[in-house]
N, C-alpha and C positions, 0 to 999 in steps of 0.2 A: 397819463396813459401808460409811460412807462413802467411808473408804479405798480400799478394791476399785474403788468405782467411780468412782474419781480415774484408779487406777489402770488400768481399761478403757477411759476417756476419752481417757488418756494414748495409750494405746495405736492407739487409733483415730486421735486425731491424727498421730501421727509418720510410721504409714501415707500418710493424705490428702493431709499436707508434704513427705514425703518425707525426715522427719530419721529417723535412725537410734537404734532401740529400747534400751536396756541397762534387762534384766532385773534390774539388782543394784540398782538405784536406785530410791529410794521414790517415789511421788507427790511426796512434800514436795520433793524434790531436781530434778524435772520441772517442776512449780508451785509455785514457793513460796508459802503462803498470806500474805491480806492478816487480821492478824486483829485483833480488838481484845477487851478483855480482859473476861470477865462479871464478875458481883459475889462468884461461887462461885468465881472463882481457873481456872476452865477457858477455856480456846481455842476460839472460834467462828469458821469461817472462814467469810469473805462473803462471797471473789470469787475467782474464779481467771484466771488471765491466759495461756495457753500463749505459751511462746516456739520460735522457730523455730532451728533448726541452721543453721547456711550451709555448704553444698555445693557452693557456684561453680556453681550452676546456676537460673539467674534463672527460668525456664520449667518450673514444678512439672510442670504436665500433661506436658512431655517426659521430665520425669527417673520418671513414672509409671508412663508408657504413655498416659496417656490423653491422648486426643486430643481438640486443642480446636478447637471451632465455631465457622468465623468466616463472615462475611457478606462476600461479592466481588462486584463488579456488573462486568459481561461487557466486556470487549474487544471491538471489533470490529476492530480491527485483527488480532486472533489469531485469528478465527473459518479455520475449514474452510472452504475454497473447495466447493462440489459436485463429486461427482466426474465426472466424462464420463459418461454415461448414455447413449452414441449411437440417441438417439429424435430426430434430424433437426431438434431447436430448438435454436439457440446460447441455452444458458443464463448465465447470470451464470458468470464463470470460465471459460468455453470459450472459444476464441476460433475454431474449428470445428465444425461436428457435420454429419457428410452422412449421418449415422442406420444405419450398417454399420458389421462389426469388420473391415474388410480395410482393413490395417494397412500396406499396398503403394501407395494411391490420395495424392488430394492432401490427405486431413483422416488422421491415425494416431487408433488406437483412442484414444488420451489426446487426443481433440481438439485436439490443434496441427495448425497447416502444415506437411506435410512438408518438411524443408529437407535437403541435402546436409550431413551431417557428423551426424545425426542417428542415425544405426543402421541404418536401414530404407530397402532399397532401395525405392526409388520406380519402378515399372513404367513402362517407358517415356520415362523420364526417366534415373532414375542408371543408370548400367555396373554402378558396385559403391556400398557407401558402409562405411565401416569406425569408422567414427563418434568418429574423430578430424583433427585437424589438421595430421599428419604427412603434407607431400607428397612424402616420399623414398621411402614405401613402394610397395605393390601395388596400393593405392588414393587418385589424387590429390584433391585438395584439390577439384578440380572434380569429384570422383565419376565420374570413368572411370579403366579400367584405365591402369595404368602401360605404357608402350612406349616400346622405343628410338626417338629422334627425336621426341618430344614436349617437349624442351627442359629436362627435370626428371631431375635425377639418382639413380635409383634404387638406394637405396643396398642394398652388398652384391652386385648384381645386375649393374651397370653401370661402367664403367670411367670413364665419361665420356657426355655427350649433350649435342650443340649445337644439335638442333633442326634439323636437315639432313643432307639424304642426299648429299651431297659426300664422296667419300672421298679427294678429294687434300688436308683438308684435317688440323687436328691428333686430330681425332674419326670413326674408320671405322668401316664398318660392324661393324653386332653394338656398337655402344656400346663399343667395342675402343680403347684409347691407340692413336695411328700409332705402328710400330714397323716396322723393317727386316725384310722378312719376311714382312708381314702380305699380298705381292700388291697392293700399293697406293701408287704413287709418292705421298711427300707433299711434302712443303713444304721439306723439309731433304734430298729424295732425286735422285740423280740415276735411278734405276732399283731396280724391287722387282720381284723375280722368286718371290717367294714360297719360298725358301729361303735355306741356308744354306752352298752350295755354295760353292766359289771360282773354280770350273773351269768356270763355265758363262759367261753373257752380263755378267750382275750380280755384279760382287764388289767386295771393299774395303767392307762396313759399306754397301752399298749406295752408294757413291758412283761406284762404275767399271763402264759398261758394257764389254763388248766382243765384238765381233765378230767371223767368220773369214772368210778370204778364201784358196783352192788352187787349183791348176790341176791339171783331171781327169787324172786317168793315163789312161784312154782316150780315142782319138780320132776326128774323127767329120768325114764329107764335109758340103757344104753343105746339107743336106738334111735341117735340125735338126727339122722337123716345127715351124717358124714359131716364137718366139721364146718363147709357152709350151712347144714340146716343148726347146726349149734347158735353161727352167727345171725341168723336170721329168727332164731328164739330169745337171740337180746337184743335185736333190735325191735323185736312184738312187743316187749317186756316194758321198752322205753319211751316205745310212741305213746304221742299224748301228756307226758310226763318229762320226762326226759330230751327228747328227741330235738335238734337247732341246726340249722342249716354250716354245711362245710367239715361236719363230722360223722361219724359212723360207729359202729359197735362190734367187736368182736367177742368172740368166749376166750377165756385163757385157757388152752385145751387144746392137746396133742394127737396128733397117730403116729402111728409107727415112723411116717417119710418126711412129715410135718411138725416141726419143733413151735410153739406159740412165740418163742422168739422172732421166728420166721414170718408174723401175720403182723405184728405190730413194730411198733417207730420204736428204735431201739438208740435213736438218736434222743428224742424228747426228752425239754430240758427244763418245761412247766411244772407246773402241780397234780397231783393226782387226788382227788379227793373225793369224799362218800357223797352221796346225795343229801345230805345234812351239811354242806361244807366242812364238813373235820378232815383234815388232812394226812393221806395215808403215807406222803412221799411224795420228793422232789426228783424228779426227773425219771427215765428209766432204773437209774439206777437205785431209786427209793420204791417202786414197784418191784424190780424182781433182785428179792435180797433176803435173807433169811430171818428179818424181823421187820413190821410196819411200826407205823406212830400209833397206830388204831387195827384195833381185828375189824377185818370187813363181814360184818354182820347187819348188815343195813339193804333192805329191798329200794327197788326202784322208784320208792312214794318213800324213801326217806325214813322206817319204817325198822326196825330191831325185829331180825328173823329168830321166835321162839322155840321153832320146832328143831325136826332134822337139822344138824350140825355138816353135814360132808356133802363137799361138790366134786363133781367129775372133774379132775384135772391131767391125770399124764403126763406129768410138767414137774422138773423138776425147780427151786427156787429162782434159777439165773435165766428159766425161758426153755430148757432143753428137755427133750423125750423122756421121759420118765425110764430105767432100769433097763436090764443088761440085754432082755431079747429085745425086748420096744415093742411087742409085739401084744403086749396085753390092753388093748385099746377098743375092745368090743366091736373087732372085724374092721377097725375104720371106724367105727360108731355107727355102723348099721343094723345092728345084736343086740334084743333083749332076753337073749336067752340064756337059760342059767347056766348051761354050757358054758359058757363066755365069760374070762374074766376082763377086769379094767384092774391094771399094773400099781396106781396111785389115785387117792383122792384125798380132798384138803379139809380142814376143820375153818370154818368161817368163823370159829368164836375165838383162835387164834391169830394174836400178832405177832410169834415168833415164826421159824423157818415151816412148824406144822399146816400153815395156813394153808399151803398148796402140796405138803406130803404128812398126810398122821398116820402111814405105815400100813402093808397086808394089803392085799388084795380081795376086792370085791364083784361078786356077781351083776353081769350085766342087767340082769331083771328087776335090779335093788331101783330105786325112784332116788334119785340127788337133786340136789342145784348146782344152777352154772355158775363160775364168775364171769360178768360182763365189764369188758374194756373201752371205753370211748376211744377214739381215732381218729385222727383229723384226716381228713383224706384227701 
């Protein structure tokens, strides 16, 4: 009987330890007894001793399940802040409370300060807020919207932004690279005509202006309608033929107050050339000079004028009023009458200084041609 309940003992201990059970082994073999001998030759045992298994695992209660009670004394350092309560008292932990959940104002429902880079747009305050510190995007660093000329390169979006609306410079508008083409002389251009043409004013990669310069095939008494209707009979001359957007036409052709100096770019630093592309002269100063590369005898269809030789001009070579009154310009150029003289007029089948003076004066009632001037305007 003892036995057995060696053997129950056993059992209940290796549970509580956690050593492991074999059925095949006595009591004696789990506990060996301590025993000392009677006088009748039997075995008394007096004490029992359990011993324990080792399972490499120092923490019975874990290897059990059972969980053991232990006693903590509280951190304050870990404690839980209160959470926002927005009831209008800054509590411990808040560092705002204006006691509303509009999440828009200057306290956010988690009682902080609104600040930029936070999430939350702030009424009245942010544009946008994206609640990062990326200022390349759609929303800067300073909580307003991204836009060209704000100095911030908006990436994906933007080619470039210098923070200026200068478009002669390396940054045009629309946050565009300069480029030949783009309508926009820059820095490296002599002229941008916003194409790609070769045959117009601008070509060579944007480096070459140029100009035209015909003598009308029709001819006209002195009675040009004053020195705008002159211009306005080389630009008839042109349209259709001639005529490209960003330039205009004038006559080379004076009055008395009015020098043809006076009407055209005396800066121009392109080419000047016939409607055949031959080239009469580089810049102003290959226009009014007292010899060309080529006599301008060429109409506005490109065309060798056969007839009458002389145009109205009143000009002298360098752009100025023709002779010492000024005053022989057929009234202003409103006079076809023979009363009336014109001071100067030029030989179009001449390249020397004659082209715009071949000498003597002429009646206003005589029929000439004009020289017409392209001008960029």
């Amino acid at each position: 009987m003892h036995r057995y309940r060696i053997l129950i003992l056993s059992l209940s201990l290796s549970i509580l330890v956690g050593c492991p059970f074999d059925p095949e082994k006595t009591p004696e073999e789990y506990f060996p007894p301590s025993s000392t001998g009677s006088s009748d030759g039997s075995t008394t045992v007096t004490s029992v001793t359990p011993t324990t298994t080792d399972t490499g695992t120092s923490d019975a209660s874990t290897d059990t399940g059972i969980a053991e009670s232990t006693s903590t004394s509280e951190d304050p350092s870990t404690t839980m802040a209160p959470e926002c309560d927005n009831d209008g008292v800054v509590d411990m932990g808040e560092a705002c409370d204006d006691g509303n959940r509009d999440d828009t104002d200057a306290c956010t429902n988690a009682c902080e300060p609104a600040t930029c880079g936070d999430g939350i747009v702030q009424l009245g305050v942010d544009a946008c807020d994206d609640g990062n510190r990326d200022d390349t995007d759609g929303c800067t660093n300073a909580c307003e919207m991204a836009e060209c000329g704000d100095g911030i390169l908006w990436s994906g979006t933007e080619e470039c932004d210098d923070g200026n609306v200068d478009n002669t410079d390396a940054c045009v508008e629309g946050c565009k690279n300069a480029s030949c083409g783009d309508g926009f002389v820059g820095p490296e251009e002599a002229c941008d005509d916003a194409n790609a043409v070769d045959n117009d004013a601008c070509v060579g990669a944007c480096q070459t202006i140029r100009l035209r310069i015909f003598t009308t095939s029709m001819i006209y008494d002195g009675n040009l309608e004053g020195l705008d209707g002159a211009d306005t009979k080389c630009s008839d001359a042109a349209a259709g033929k001639l005529s490209r957007d960003g330039t205009t036409w004038r006559a080379w052709l004076s009055d008395r107050s009015n020098p043809a100096s006076g009407r055209l770019d005396t800066n121009f630093k392109g080419d000047y050339i016939l409607p055949n592309n031959v080239l009469i002269g580089v810049g102003w100063m290959g226009l009014a000079t007292v010899e060309h590369l080529a006599p301008l005898n060429v109409d506005e269809s490109g065309n060798a004028i056969k007839d009458i030789e002389y145009v109205w001009t009143q000009t002298t070579a360098i752009g100025d009023i023709f002779g010492d009154q000024k005053t022989d310009d057929c009234a202003y150029w409103t006079s076809a009458s023979g009363l009336e003289m014109a001071g100067a007029v030029g030989d179009h089948t001449s390249k020397t200084n004659t082209w715009t003076y071949a000498g003597g004066k002429v009646k206003c009632s005589e029929k000439l041609h004009l020289y017409c001037v392209e001008t960029i305007e």
